[in-house]
C-alpha positions as CSV (number, residue, x, y, z in Angstrom):
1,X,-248.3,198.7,-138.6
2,X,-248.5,201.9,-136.7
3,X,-252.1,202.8,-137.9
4,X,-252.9,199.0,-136.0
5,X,-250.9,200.1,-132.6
6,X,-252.9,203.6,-132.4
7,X,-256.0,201.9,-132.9
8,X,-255.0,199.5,-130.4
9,X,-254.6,202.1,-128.0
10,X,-257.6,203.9,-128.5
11,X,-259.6,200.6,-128.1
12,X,-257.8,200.3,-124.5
13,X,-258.7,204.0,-123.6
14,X,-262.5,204.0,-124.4
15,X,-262.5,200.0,-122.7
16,X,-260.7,201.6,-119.6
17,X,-263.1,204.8,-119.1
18,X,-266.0,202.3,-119.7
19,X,-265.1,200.0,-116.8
20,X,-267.3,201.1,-113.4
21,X,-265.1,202.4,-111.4
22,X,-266.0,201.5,-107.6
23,X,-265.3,205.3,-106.4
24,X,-264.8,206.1,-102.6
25,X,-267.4,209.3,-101.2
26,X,-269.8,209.2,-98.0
27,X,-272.7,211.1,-99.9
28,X,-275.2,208.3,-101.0
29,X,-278.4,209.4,-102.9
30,X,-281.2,206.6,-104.3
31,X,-282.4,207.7,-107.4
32,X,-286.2,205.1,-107.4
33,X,-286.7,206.0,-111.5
34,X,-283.9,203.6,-112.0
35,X,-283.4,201.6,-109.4
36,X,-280.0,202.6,-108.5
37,X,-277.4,204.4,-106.0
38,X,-275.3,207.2,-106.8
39,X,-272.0,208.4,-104.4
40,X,-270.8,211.5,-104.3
41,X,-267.6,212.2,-102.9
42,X,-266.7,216.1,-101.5
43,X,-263.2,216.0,-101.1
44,X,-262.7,215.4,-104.8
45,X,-266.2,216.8,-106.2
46,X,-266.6,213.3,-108.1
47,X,-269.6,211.6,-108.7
48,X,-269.8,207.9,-109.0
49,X,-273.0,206.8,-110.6
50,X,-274.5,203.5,-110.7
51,X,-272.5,202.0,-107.5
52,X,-275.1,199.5,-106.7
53,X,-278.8,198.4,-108.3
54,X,-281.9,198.4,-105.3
55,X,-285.0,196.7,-105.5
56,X,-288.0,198.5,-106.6
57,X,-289.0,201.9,-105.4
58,X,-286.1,202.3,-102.7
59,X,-286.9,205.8,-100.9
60,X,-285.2,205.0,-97.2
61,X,-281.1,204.4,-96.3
62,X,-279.6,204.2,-92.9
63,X,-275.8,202.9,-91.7
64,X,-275.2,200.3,-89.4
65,X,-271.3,199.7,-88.7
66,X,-270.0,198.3,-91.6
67,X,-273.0,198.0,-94.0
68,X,-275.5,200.1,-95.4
69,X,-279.5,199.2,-95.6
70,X,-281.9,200.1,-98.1
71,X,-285.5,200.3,-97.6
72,X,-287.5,199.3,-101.1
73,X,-291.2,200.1,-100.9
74,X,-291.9,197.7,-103.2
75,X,-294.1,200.2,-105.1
76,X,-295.4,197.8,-108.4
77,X,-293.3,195.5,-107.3
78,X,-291.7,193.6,-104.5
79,X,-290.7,195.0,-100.9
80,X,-287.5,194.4,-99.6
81,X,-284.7,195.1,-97.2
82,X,-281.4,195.3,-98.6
83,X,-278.2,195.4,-97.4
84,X,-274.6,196.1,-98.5
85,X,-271.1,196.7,-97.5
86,X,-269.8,200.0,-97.4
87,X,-266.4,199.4,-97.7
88,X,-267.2,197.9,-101.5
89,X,-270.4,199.1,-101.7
90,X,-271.1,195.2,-102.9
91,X,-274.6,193.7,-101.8
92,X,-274.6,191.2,-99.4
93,X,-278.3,190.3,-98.9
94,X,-281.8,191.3,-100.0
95,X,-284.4,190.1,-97.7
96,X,-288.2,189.8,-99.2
97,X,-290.7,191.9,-97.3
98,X,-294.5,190.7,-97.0
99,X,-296.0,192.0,-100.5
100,X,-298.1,194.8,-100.2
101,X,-296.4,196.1,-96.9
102,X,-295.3,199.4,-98.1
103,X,-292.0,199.5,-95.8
104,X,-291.3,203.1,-95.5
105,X,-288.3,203.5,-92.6
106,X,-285.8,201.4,-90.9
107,X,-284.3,201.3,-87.3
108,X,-281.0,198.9,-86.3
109,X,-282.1,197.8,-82.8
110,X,-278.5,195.6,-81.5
111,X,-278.7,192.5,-84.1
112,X,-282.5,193.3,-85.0
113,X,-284.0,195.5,-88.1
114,X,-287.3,197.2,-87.3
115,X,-289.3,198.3,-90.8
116,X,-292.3,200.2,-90.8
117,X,-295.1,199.1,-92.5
118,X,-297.2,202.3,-94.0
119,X,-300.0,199.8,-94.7
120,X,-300.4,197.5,-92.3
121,X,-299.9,199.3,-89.4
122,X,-297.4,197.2,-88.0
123,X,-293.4,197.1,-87.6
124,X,-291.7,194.1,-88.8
125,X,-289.0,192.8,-86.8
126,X,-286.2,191.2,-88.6
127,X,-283.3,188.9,-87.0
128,X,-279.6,189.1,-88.6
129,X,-280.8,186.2,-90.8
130,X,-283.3,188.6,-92.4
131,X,-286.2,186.5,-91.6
132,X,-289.1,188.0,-90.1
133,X,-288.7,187.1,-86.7
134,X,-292.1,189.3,-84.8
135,X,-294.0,191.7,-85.8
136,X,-295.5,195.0,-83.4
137,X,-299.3,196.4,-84.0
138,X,-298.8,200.4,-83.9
139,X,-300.7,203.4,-84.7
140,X,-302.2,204.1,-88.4
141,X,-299.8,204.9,-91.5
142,X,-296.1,204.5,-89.8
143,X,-293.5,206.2,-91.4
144,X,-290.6,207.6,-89.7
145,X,-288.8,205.5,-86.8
146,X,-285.7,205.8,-85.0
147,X,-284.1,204.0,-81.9
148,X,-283.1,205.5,-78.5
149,X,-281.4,203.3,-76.0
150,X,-284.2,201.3,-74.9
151,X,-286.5,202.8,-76.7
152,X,-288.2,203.3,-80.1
153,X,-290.0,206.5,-81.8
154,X,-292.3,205.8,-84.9
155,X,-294.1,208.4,-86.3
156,X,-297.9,207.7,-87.2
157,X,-299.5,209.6,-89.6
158,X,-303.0,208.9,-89.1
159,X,-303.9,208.7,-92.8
160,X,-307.5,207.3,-94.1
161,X,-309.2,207.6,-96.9
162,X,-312.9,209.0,-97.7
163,X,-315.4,207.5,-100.2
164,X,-313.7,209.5,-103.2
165,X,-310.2,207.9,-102.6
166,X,-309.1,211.6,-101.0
167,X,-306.6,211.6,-98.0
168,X,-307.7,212.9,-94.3
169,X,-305.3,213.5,-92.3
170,X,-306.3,212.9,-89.2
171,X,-304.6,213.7,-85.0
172,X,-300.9,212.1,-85.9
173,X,-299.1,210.4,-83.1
174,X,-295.4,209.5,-81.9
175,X,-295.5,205.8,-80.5
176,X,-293.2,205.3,-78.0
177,X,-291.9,201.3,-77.4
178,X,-290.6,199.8,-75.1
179,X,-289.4,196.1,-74.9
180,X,-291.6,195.8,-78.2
181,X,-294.4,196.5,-76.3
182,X,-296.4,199.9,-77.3
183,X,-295.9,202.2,-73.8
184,X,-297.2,205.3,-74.5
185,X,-298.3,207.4,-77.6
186,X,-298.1,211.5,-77.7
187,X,-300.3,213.4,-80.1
188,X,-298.2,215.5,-82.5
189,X,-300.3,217.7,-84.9
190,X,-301.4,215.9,-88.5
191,X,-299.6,214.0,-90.8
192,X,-296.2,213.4,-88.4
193,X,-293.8,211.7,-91.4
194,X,-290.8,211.6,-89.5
195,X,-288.5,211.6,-86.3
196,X,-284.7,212.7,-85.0
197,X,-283.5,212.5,-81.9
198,X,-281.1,215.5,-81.0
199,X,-279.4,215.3,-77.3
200,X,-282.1,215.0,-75.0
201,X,-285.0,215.7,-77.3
202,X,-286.9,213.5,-79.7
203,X,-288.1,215.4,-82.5
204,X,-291.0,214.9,-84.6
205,X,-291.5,216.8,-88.3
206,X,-295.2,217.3,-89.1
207,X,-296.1,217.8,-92.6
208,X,-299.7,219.3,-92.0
209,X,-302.7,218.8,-94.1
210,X,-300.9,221.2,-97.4
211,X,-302.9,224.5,-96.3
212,X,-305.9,223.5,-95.7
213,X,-305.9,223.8,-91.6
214,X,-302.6,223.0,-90.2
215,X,-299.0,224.2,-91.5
216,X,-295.7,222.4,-90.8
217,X,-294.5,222.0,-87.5
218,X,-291.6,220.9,-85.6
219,X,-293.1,219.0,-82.1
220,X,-289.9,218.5,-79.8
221,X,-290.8,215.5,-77.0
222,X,-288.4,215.7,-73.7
223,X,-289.1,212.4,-71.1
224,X,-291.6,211.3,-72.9
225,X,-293.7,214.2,-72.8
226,X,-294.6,217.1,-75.0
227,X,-292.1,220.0,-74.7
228,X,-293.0,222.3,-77.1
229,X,-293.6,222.9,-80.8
230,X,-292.4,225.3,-83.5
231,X,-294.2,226.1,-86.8
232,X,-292.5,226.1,-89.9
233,X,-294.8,226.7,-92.7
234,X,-295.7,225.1,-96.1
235,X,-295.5,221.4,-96.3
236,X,-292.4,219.9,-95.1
237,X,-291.5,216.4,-96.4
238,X,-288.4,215.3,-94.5
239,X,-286.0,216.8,-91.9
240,X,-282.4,215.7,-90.3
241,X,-281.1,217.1,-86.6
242,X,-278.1,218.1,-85.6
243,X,-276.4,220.1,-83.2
244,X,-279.8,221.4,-81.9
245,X,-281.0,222.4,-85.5
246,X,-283.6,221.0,-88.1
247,X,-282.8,221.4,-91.8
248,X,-285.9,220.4,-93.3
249,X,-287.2,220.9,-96.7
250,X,-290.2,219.9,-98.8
251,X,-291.7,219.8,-102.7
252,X,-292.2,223.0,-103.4
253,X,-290.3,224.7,-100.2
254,X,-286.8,226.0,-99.8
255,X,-284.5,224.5,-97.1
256,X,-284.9,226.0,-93.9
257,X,-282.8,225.8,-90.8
258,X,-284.4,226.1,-87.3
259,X,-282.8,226.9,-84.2
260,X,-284.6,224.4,-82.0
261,X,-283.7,226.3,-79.0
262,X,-284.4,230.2,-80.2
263,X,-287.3,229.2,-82.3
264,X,-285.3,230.8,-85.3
265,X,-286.2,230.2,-88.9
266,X,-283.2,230.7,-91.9
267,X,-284.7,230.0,-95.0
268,X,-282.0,229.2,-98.0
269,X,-283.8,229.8,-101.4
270,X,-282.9,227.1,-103.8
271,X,-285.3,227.7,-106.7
272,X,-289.0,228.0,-107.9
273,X,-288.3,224.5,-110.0
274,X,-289.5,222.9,-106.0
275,X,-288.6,218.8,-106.2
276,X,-287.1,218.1,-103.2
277,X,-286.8,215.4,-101.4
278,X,-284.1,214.9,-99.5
279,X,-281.4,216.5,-97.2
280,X,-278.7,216.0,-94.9
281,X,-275.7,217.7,-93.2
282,X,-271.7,216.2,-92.4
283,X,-269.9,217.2,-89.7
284,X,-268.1,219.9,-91.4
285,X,-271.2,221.5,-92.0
286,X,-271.7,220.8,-95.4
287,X,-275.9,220.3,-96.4
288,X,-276.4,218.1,-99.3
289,X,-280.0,218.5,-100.8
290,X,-281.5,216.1,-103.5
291,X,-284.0,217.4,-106.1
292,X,-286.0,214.7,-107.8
293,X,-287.7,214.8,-111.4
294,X,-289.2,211.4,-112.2
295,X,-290.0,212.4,-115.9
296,X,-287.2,215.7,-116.9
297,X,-284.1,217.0,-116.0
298,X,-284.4,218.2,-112.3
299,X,-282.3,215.8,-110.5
300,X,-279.3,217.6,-108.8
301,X,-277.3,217.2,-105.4
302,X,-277.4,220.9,-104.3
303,X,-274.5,221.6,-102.4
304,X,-274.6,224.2,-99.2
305,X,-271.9,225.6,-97.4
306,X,-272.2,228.7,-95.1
307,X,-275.8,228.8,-96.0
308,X,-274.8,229.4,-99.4
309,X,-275.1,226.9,-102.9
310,X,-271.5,226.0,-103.7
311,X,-272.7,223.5,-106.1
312,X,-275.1,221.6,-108.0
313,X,-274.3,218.4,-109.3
314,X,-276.8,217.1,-112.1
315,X,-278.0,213.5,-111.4
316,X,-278.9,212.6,-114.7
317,X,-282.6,212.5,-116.6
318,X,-285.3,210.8,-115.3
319,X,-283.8,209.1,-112.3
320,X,-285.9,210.3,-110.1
321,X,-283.8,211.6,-107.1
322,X,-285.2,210.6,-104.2
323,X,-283.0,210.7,-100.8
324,X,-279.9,211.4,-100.0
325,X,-277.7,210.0,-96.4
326,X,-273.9,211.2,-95.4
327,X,-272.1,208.2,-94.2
328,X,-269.2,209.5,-91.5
């Protein structure tokens, strides 16, 4: 009888541990390889994987409120805009996007969601039903986009194509809109992939043309004009502002923090193994950088406090890391 009752309990234990547990953090990352979202919590260095499935290729997240939104590119698939609650981390809708769109970025604008679409050259305007309510012409290859009071910034990266399928990365420009009309558009160097907004300033993160004629640079835009610019070397992918500094890192480049107003450049090695996609930064000061590997074991939240790596938390094999957001 008492062989039955310890076997009895060791069936409860291994059915316990394999339940998902919900997990409470503010650290999401999207891992596209498997179509999922990971949470990381600080204040208990725990990991909760698997929290919630996305569509197909998700590669952009932004918080409203209450609920989160997920921008699926649809790559091989179907594009979509999905959107869940952040107090269960359940999803609540998942809104179709037109097929072949490539939605890239998301903007909440009151009740309305404005998606980029890299292909079209267009935003779609969504109302709170998730239908496609209008849609905006804007410049070649949008990417980035966020909203200012009245205003919207999207970043066009000029992209075409010559007769061998190559890329040319053309004059980039930040469109500036205004009562969805297009009011003004400001040329910011080649291959513009993204835009902050830090106090006053509009920022816009250049990736550059990878060596071949222009490096990274930072273009900062003040009343709608260009203020000035700062050039940060290699190939920057994606960048977050805060408290007048850019922490931006690329592929194959190390996180580095500029001063916006010195013009100062830190650079935090991280390692030659390059991968990274994503960052972001919590208002204790804490940078969270994801490293994606779509095919081996490089997928880790690096952890950065006082310019230093506290941690590095492995995000499984194959999951292809691929952006990471701080929810306060």
């Amino acid at each position: 009888m008492k062989r039955y009752w310890v076997l009895g309990l060791v069936v409860f234990f291994f059915l316990t541990c394999a339940r998902k547990v919900p997990g409470k953090g503010n650290v999401y990352i999207l891992l596209q390889n498997v179509k999922g979202v990971d949470l990381y919590d600080p204040s208990k260095d725990s990991l909760y994987t698997g929290i919630l499935s996305t569509g197909v290729t998700p590669n952009y997240l932004l918080f409203g409120e209450d609920k989160g939104y997920i921008v699926n590119s649809g790559f091989g698939g179907t594009p979509s805009l999905q959107i869940f609650n952040v107090e269960n981390n359940e999803l609540v809708a998942i809104y179709p996007l037109p097929q072949g769109s490539n939605p890239y970025a998301a903007a909440l604008v009151g009740k309305e969601i404005y998606v980029t679409s890299y292909t079209f050259n267009k935003l779609y305007i969504l109302n709170e039903e998730g239908t496609i309510a209008d849609s905006l012409p804007v410049g070649r290859s949008p990417e980035g986009i966020i909203a200012d009071n009245n205003k919207i910034y999207v970043a066009c990266a000029n992209v075409t194509y010559d007769t061998a399928g190559y890329p040319v990365y053309n004059d980039a420009y930040l469109y500036i809109i205004e009562g969805k009309n297009v009011k003004d558009s400001i040329k910011v160097g080649k291959n513009c992939q993204w835009v902050e907004k830090d106090e006053d300033n509009i920022v816009v993160l250049s990736t550059g043309d990878y060596g071949m004629t222009q490096a990274g640079r930072l273009y900062i835009v003040q009343n709608e004009q260009l203020k000035d610019s700062i050039e940060v070397g290699g190939a920057p992918g994606y960048f977050v502002v805060k408290d007048k500094k850019a922490y931006i890192v690329g592929w194959a480049d190390s996180l580095k923090i500029v001063d916006l107003t010195s013009k100062n450049i830190r650079k935090i090695g991280l390692d030659t193994l390059g991968g990274y996609m994503g960052c972001d930064i919590d208002d204790e000061g804490k940078i969270f950088v994801v490293q994606g590997d779509w095919i081996g074991q490089n997928n880790t939240l690096i952890v950065i406090e006082n310019e230093t790596i506290t941690k590095r938390i492995p995000l499984g094999n194959a999951t292809g890391a691929s952006f990471v957001r701080v929810k306060e």
